[in-house]
Steps between C-alpha positions, in 0.01 A plus 500: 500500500656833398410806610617903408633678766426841303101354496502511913404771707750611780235663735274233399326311854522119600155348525283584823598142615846493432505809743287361709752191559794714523292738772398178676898357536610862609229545762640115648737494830814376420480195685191352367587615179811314461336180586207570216505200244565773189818614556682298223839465637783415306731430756334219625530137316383453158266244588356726741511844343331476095779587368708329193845554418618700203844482516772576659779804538793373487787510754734689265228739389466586864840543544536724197179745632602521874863598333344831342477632797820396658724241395552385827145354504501262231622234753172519692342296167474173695248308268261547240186718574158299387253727293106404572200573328129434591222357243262780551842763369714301359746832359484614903874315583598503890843454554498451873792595743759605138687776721677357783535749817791652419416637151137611675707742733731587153195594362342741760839646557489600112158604465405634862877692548585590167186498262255624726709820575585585111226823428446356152282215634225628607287414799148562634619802724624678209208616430377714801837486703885588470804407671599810745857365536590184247797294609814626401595320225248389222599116567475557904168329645194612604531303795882750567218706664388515843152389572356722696653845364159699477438612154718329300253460249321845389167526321428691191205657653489540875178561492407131409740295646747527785872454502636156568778364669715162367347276736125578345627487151710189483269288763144604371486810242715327258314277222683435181839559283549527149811422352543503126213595300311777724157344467202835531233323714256786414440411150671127502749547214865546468695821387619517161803684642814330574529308818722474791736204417339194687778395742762278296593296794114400561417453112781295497383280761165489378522440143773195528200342762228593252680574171168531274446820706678853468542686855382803354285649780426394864239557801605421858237485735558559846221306710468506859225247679157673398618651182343345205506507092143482344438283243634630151656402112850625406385587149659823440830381334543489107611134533378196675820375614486319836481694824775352791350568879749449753401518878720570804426531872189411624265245342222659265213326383459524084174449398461476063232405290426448126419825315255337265297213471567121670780316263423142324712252455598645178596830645747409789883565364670310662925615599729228294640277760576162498244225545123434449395725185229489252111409545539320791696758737191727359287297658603414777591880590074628331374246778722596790353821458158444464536296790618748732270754320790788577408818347827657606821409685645645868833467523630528806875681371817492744829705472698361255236403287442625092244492275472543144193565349479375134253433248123469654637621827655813347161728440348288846275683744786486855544679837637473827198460786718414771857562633583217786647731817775337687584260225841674378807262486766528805735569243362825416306612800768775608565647142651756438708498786792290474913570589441799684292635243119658560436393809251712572243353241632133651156298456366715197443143276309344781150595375585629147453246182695659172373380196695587169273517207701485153345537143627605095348790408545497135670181267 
């Protein structure tokens, strides 16, 4: 089943239940919710979990991304990462636990220290607010600043909103990221203008992982438990190369569905792996799903897992209802501080979930 990505509607709506789903997983606690039978989680055992393998990235693949970003991390490649897919979204790959611990904290420092910081990516407090005294040095950190200096953060009009200090801005007040292509969320399209270069150690990682897609423009969400992302279609790029979701910190609940009508057998594409092909993998995959009767999955997403939405999945209806509190890794719980460094925002990753959104704009 093809479908234009010029033919669909950025502000266009999810269906009434669709929203009403998403509304009803958000509204959960966390503790029943992560015991509801719909979360789909790929971590747990195939035979357990829906799930059907896809493939595999290999050891030396691995090796070759994490070595983008330093060469000294190529080493932490142990094994070969296993890509899933479910029958209800077969182009929706899951490539649980690819980024050891070590290249999760490589990637905050880069994006969090460095990116963040860089006035050419813009953020959501661009807009009404301006930095009264930046770091020193366009590379230095945000989190170089200390937390509770009043005022840090100005407004544009006093009138409306009221200065902010670090501590409000990088715990709460701070949303999203662009790096790259500087998306315009008023009217959902991309500048013609030139962009900021996308950062050439990330694309570097990211393209050898998912090489069909350029790194040409970026969203990081910051979510913090009761922060949400409503259900929505990435449909404003000129190409419908794959979109790679990469999650860090806290566990976030995914929830996607298919943008149009239910698949038949005759629709499902399925990724070219080894074993059962043909009619009968068909089959068996159509009557799995009627079985189960999903209309859409929940994934239940944990840091160092990546996505990569392809084919069907690619224009699907998906949103984050839920971010799990308390469910960071130890390994990350006290970024940024580390040797010495920002110890006053010690415990800032405790409650946050950073999610790295990557898409082409333009073949």
């Amino acid at each position: 089943m093809t479908v234009n990505l010029a033919e669909l509607d950025a502000h266009e709506q999810p269906s009434d239940k669709m929203r009403s789903e998403w509304k009803q997983f958000s509204r959960m606690e966390p503790e029943a919710l992560v015991r509801d039978s719909r979360i789909d989680d790929p971590r747990l055992p195939l035979e357990q979990n829906g799930f059907q393998t896809a493939g595999v990235i290999t050891k030396e693949q691995l090796a070759d991304a994490f070595s983008r970003l330093d060469p000294e991390y190529a080493s932490h490649a142990q094994e070969d990462a296993a890509i899933l897919f479910h029958p209800l979204l077969p182009g929706l790959l899951v490539v649980p636990a690819v980024v050891p611990p070590s290249v999760q904290t490589g990637l905050l420092d880069r994006m969090l220290h460095r990116d963040l910081s860089n006035p050419q990516h813009q953020t959501n407090m661009d807009l009404h607010y301006t930095l009264a005294s930046p770091p020193a040095a366009p590379s230095q950190s945000l989190f170089s600043l200390a937390p509770d200096t009043p005022a840090l953060f100005t407004p544009k009009d006093p009138t409306v909103h009221k200065p902010l200090s670090a501590r409000q801005v990088l715990h709460r007040r701070l949303h999203w990221v662009t790096l790259g292509g500087q998306y315009d969320w008023t009217n959902r399209v991309y500048p013609d203008g030139k962009p900021p270069c996308f950062p050439h150690d990330l694309a570097g990682f990211l393209e050898t992982l998912f090489p069909e897609t350029q790194a040409q423009a970026a969203i990081v969400n910051f979510y913090s438990p009761g922060d949400t992302m409503m259900m929505h279609r990435d449909v404003s790029e000129e190409t419908d190369r794959g979109l790679v979701s990469l999650s860090l910190g806290c566990d976030g609940l995914f929830m996607i569905a298919p943008s149009g009508p239910a698949l038949s057998p005759d629709d499902i594409q399925h990724p070219q792996v080894e074993g059962e092909r043909g009619e009968e993998a068909k089959e068996r995959d159509w009557v799995a799903r009627e079985a189960e009767g999903k209309e859409y999955l929940l994934l239940r997403l944990r840091s160092g897992d990546a996505i990569y939405m392809t084919k069907e999945s690619r224009y699907a209806w998906h949103g984050v209802p839920k971010v799990l509190k308390e469910t960071c890794p130890d390994y990350l719980e006290s970024w940024p501080a580390a040797d010495g460094h920002f110890a006053e925002w010690d415990g800032w990753m405790r409650n946050k979930r950073i999610n790295l959104n990557v898409r082409q704009m333009r073949d």
